[in-house]
N, C-alpha and C positions, 0 to 999 in steps of 0.2 A: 404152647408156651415156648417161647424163644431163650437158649441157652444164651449166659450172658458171653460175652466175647472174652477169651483171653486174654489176656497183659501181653505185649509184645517180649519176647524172652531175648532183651539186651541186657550188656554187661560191657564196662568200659574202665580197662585200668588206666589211669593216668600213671605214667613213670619216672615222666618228665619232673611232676610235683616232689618226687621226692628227693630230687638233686637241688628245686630251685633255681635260680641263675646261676649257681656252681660252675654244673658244669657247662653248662654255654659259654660262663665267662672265661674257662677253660682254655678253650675253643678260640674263641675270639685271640685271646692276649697271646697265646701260641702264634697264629696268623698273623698277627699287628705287628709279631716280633720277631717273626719271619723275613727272609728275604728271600725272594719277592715277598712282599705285602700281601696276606692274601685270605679269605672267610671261608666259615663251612655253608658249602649252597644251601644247609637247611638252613640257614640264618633270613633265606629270602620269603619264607613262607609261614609270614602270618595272617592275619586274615582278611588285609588285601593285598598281600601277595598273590595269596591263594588265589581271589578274585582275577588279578591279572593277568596269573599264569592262564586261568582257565580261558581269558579274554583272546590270548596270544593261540592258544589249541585251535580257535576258531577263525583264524586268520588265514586269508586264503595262500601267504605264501609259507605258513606254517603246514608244512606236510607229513611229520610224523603220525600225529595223532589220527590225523585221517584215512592215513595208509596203516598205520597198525588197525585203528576199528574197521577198514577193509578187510585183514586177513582174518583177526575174528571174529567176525559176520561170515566169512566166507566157511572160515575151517569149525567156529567153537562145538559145532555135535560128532565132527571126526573126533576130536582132541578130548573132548568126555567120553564117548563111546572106547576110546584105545584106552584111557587112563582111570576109568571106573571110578574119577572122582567123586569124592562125596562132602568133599569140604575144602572151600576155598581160600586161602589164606593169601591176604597179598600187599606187598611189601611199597611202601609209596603210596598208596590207597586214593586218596584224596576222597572225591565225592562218588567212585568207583565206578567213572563214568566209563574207563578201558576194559570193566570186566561184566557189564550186563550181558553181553552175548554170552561169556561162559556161566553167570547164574541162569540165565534162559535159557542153554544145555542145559545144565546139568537139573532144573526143575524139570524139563521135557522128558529128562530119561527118569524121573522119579530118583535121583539120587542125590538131591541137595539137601545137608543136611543143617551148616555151619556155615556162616562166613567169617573173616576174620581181617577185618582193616589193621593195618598198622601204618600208621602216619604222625608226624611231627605236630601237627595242628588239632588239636580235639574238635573245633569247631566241624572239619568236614568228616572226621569218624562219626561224630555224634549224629551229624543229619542225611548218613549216609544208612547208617543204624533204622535210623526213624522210616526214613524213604524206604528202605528192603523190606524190613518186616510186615511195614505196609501191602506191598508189591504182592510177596510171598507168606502168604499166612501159613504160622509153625517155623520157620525159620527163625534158628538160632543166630544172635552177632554176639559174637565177645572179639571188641576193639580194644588195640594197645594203642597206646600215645605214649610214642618214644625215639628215641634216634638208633639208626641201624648198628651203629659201632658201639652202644650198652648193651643192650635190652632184647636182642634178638631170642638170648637163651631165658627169658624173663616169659617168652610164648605160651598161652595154652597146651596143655596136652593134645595130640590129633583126635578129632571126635569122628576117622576116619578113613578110607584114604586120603592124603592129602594132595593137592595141586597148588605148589607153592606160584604167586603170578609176579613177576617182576617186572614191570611193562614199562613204558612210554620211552624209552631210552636213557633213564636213570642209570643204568649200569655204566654208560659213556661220561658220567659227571664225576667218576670216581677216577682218580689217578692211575697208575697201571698196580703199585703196590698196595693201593687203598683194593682196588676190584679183586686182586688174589685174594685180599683177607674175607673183603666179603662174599664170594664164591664162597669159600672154605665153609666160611661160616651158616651159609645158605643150603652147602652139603650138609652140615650138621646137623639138620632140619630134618633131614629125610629118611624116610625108612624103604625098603627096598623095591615096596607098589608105590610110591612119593614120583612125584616128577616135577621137574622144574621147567618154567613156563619165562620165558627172558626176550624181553623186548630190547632189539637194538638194532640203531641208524646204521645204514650201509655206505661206505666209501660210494662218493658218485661225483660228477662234475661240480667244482666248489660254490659257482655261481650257485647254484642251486641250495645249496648249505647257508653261504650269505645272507641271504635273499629271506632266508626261514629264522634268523637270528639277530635280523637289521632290519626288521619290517618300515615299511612305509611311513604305517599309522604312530611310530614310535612306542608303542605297548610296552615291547623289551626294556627300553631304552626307560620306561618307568619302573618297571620290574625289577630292572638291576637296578636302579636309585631308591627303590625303598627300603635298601637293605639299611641304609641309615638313617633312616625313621626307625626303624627295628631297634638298629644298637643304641639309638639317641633314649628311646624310652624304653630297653628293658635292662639296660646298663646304663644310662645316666652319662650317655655320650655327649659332647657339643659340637659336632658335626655340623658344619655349615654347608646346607643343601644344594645353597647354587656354588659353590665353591670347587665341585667334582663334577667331571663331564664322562657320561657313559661310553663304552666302547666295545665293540665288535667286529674281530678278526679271525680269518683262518688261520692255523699252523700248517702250512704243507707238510713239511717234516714229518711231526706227530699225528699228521689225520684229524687235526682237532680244531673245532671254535673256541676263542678264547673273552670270557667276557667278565667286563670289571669297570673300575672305574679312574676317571684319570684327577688328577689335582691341578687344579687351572692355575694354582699359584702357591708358594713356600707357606705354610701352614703349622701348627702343631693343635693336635687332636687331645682333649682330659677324659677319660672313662669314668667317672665317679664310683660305679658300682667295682668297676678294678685296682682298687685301693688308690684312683685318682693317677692312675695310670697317664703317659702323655707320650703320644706318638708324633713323630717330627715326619711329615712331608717334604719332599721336594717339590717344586712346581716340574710337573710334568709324570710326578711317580704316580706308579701303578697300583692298584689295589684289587688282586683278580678276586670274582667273586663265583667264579662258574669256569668249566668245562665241560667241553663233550665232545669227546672221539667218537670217533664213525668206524667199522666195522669190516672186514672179510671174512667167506665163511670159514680160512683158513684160519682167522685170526681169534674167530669165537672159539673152532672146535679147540685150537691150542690154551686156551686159555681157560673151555671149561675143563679139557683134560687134566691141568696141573691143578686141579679144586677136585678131583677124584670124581669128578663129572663126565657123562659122554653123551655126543649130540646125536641123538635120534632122530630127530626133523627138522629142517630149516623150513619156514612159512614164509612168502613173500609178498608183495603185491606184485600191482601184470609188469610194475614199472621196476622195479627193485629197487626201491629206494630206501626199504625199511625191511625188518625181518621179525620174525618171533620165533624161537627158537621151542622145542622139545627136548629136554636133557632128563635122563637120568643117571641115578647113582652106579657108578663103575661098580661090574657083576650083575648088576640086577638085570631080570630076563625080561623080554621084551626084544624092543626096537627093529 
């Protein structure tokens, strides 16, 4: 006689629902009313963002993604084997396509117990949810759908050690005083077998950078223009689509891509859901939608150090383009 199968043991808080458009609108009107003009990138990721963004990963002159799934494939059974993880929690999530090599550790060494997405979009929590437990029968998900600057301390208790993963170069989209708050905050996380796990782009020749941010096939260039399809329907924006021309530059100075959008002509913008809000363009103004610094090792370690963090391993590929970092909590033994 055949025992029946278990229920999959998922669990997914939405956090988002309890703010509403509140706080996004927040967010938004801050930015609109800023100078520079300018959104929060999770504004870009709904569910064909998502769609896009993943379009763009797979783009041959898109080399983050490839070179980070390079280093873990290369490293993920070192990095469980030293960190005895047992639950993996990770920040960005998406469809958790950057961290199957570390659940295949950490299933290999018999130590997975937990995963834990947290992401902006419920859509790839939920069918990320579905796909695992499938995968790995007994594995636990408890997904957060939330933004990094609420809800962080909103998390699960650890059902473990924990190996917090913050990958794909996200930590480069945050400003320099936005990334201290969220390091700090990322410390808060950890308990003193806890490690953090930090994916980030490497300063290298710009061409190269360009080239991963102005693609050919235009993907980006859709990507960063959906972002007002977003504000038009979930704030009751009237954004006119062909009216804004996407763009894509380096900063020398700052080590950074800058991407946004431009106003082809003198405009004013109504929010309806921002109490009918109205932003005035100029023809030519800018409206950034995204950053991303690029990295030295000198410039991680300094910077996880002042988040009471210390770098225990730098991972790279053969080419250095990209890195994954090892960090833990300042005091804790190891490294």
């Amino acid at each position: 006689m055949t025992s029946p199968t278990a229920a999959p043991d998922i669990r997914v808080d939405d956090l988002l629902d309890e703010g509403g458009s509140g706080s996004m609108g927040e967010d938004v009107r801050a930015g609109l009313e800023g100078v520079p003009k300018r959104l929060p990138p999770w504004c870009l990721y709904d569910e064909r963002g998502s769609e896009l963004f993943d379009r763009i990963t797979e783009l041959p002159e898109y080399y983050p993604t490839r070179c980070e799934r390079a280093i873990l494939n290369r490293c993920a059974p070192e990095i469980v084997a030293s960190t005895g993880a047992e639950e993996l929690l990770e920040l960005g999530s998406g469809v958790a396509s950057k961290t199957r090599a570390l659940l295949y550790a950490m299933a290999g060494a018999g130590t997975l117990r937990r995963y834990v997405p947290f992401d902006v979009d419920p859509t790839v929590v939920e069918r990320s949810a579905e796909e695992l437990t499938t995968v790995y029968p007994g594995l636990a998900v408890h997904g957060v759908v939330g933004d990094f600057a609420r809800h962080l301390q909103d998390l699960p208790e650890p059902a473990g050690r924990r190996l917090v993963a913050f990958l794909g170069g996200t930590i480069g989209n945050l400003r320099p005083p936005e990334r201290a708050e969220m390091l700090v905050r990322v410390r808060s996380l950890l308990r003193p077998d806890d490690r953090l796990l930090l994916g980030a782009d490497l300063v290298k020749d710009p061409s190269v950078i360009v080239a991963a941010y102005d693609d050919s096939q235009g993907v980006t260039r859709a990507f960063t223009a959906n972002v007002l399809r977003v504000l038009n329907r979930e704030l009751g924006a009237d954004f006119d689509l062909d009216a804004f021309e996407p763009f894509a530059r380096w900063d020398a100075e700052q080590e950074r891509m800058e991407l946004g959008l431009s106003a082809r002509s003198a405009q004013r913008v109504r929010l309806a859901g921002l109490d009918r809000l109205e932003v005035p363009f100029a023809a030519g103004e800018e409206l950034l939608t995204e950053v991303s610094s690029k990295f030295t090792r000198a410039r991680l370690e300094h910077e996880l150090g002042e988040a009471g963090l210390r770098l225990e391993r730098l991972l790279s590929d053969e080419d250095e383009l990209f890195s994954v970092s090892v960090a833990a909590p300042e005091g804790a033994r190891g490294g």
